[in-house]
N, C-alpha and C positions, 0 to 999 in steps of 0.2 A: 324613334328616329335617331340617326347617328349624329353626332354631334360634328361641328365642325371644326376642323383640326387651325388648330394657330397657327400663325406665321413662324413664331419661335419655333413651335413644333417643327413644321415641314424644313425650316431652315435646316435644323438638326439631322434630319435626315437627307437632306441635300449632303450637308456636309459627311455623315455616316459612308453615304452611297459612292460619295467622293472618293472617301477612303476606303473603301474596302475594293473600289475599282484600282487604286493606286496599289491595292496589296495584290491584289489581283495581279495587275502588271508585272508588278515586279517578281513576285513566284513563278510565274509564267517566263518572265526574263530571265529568271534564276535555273528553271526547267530547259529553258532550251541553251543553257552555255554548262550545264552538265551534260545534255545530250551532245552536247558538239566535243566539249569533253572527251566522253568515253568515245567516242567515230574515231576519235581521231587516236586517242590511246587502244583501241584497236587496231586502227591502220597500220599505229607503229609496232603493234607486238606481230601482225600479218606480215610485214615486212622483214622484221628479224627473224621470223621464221623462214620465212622465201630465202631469203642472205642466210641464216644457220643450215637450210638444205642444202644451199647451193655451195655452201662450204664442203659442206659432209659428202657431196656428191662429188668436189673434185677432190678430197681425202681421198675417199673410196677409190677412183679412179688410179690417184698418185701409191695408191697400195696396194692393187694388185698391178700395174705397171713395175714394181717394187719387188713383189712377188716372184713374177715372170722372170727380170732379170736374174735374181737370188737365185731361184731353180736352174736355168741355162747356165749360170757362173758355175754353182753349186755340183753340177752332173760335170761339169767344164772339167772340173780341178779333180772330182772322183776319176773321170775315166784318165787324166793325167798321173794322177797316183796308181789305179791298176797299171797301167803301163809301166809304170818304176818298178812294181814289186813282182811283176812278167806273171808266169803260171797260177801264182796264188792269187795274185790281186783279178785274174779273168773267174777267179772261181769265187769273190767275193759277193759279185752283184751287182745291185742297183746301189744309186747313195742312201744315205738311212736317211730313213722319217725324222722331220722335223720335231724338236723333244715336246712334246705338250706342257702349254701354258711359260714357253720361252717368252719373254719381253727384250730381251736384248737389241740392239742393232744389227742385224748380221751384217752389214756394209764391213765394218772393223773385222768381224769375226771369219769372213773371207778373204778379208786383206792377209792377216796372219796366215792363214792356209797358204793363200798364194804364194808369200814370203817364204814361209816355210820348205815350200816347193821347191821354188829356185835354188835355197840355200842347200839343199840336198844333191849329190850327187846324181850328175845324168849317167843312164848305163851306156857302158863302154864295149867293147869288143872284149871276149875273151883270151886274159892271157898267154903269153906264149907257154906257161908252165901247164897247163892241162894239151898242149898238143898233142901229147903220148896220150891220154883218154878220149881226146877228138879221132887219133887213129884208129886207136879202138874201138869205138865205134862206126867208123868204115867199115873194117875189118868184120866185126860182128853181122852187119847188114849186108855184106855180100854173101859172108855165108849163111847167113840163114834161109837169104834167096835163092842160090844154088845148090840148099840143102832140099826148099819148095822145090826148084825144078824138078829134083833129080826123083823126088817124090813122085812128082807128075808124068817123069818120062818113065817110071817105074809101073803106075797107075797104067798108062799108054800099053806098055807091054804085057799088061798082066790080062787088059780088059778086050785088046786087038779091038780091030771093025775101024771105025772113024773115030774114036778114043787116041788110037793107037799114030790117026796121023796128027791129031787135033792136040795130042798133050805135049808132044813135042817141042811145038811150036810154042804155045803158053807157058812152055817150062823154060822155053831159049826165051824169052819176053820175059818173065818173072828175075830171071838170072841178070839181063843184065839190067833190070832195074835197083841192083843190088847195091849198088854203088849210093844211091836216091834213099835209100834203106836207113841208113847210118843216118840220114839227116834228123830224125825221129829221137832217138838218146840225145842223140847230141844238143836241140832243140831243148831236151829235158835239162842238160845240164846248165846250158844258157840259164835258163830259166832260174833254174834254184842258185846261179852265181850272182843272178839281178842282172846280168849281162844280156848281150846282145847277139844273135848267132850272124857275125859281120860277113863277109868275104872271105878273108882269112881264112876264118875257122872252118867255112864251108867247103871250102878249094881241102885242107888240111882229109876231109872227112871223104870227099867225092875223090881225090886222087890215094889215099888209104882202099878205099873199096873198091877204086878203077882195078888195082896194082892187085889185089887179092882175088878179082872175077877172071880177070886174065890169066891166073897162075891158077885158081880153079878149074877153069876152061880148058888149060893145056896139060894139066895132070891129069884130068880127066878124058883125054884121046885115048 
């Protein structure tokens, strides 16, 4: 038979059962202020994450809005410099590719372009000293027009039928487009002066060739 347990005894174990209830407690108190803890030092790394997207997202956005300008600027000031440099600069292109692995600011680095720009020379009308080559080229383009006619009213007669009434006329059309002819060099030489083919130049070139189809016209009666 089991013996029966003392007073002292059971006390001891009152008191044990106390205590390991009290450890108990407190692990348990201790378990749930680490869990509340880490909730919460996750909530706050959840949040700096949400706030770091939400950064990166209006980054992103402020960079290609960034972009878009730089391109439009960028095409802005090339087709401003083709314009400066007339025939060569239409045969240059597009603006070049951005350099790869560039870090710089381009805001500054189109400031300078733009500057640059201004401080340059606008083209001007060509001078009075090439007017003798503006004539010249009048000159050239009438006749070469009235060399086409006479080609065609030659063609006209060689070939009779409706040739015969039909080139006549295309050859009187070609002739006095002759004067219109000259515009073409002359455009060229604009171009390689950096110049402009103004009013001037062009009145210079159209009364050159007016003066030359006329006196073609009438030599040839």
């Amino acid at each position: 038979m089991n013996e029966p347990v003392t007073s002292e005894t059971y006390a001891d174990q009152l008191r044990r059962l106390a205590e390991l209830t009290a450890r108990v407690r407190a692990q348990r108190a201790e378990a749930h202020t680490w869990h509340e803890q880490q909730c919460a030092a996750a909530e706050r790394a959840v949040a700096d994450a949400e706030a770091a997207l939400a950064r990166a997202e209006r980054e992103l956005v402020d960079a290609r809005e960034l972009q878009e300008r730089v391109d439009a600027e960028a095409a802005h000031l090339w087709q401003q410099l083709r314009g400066r440099l007339g025939g060569s600069g239409r045969r240059a292109g597009g603006p070049p590719a951005p350099a790869p692995g560039a870090t710089a600011d381009p805001v500054p680095l189109l400031d300078g372009v733009r500057e640059l720009l201004n401080r340059t020379r606008q083209p001007g009308d060509l001078p009075g000293s090439v007017n003798p080559l503006l004539a010249l080229c009048g000159v050239a383009g009438a006749v070469l027009a009235y060399a086409l006619g006479g080609a065609a009213r030659a063609a006209g007669d060689r070939y009779g039928g409706e040739l015969a009434v039909g080139l006549p006329v295309l050859a009187l059309v070609v002739t006095l487009l002759g004067p219109l002819v000259g515009l073409v060099p002359a455009k060229v030489l604009a171009d390689r002066r950096h110049a402009v083919l103004g009013p001037r130049p062009m009145a210079v070139v159209l009364v050159a060739g007016l003066v030359t189809t006329v006196a073609l016209l009438v030599a040839g009666r």
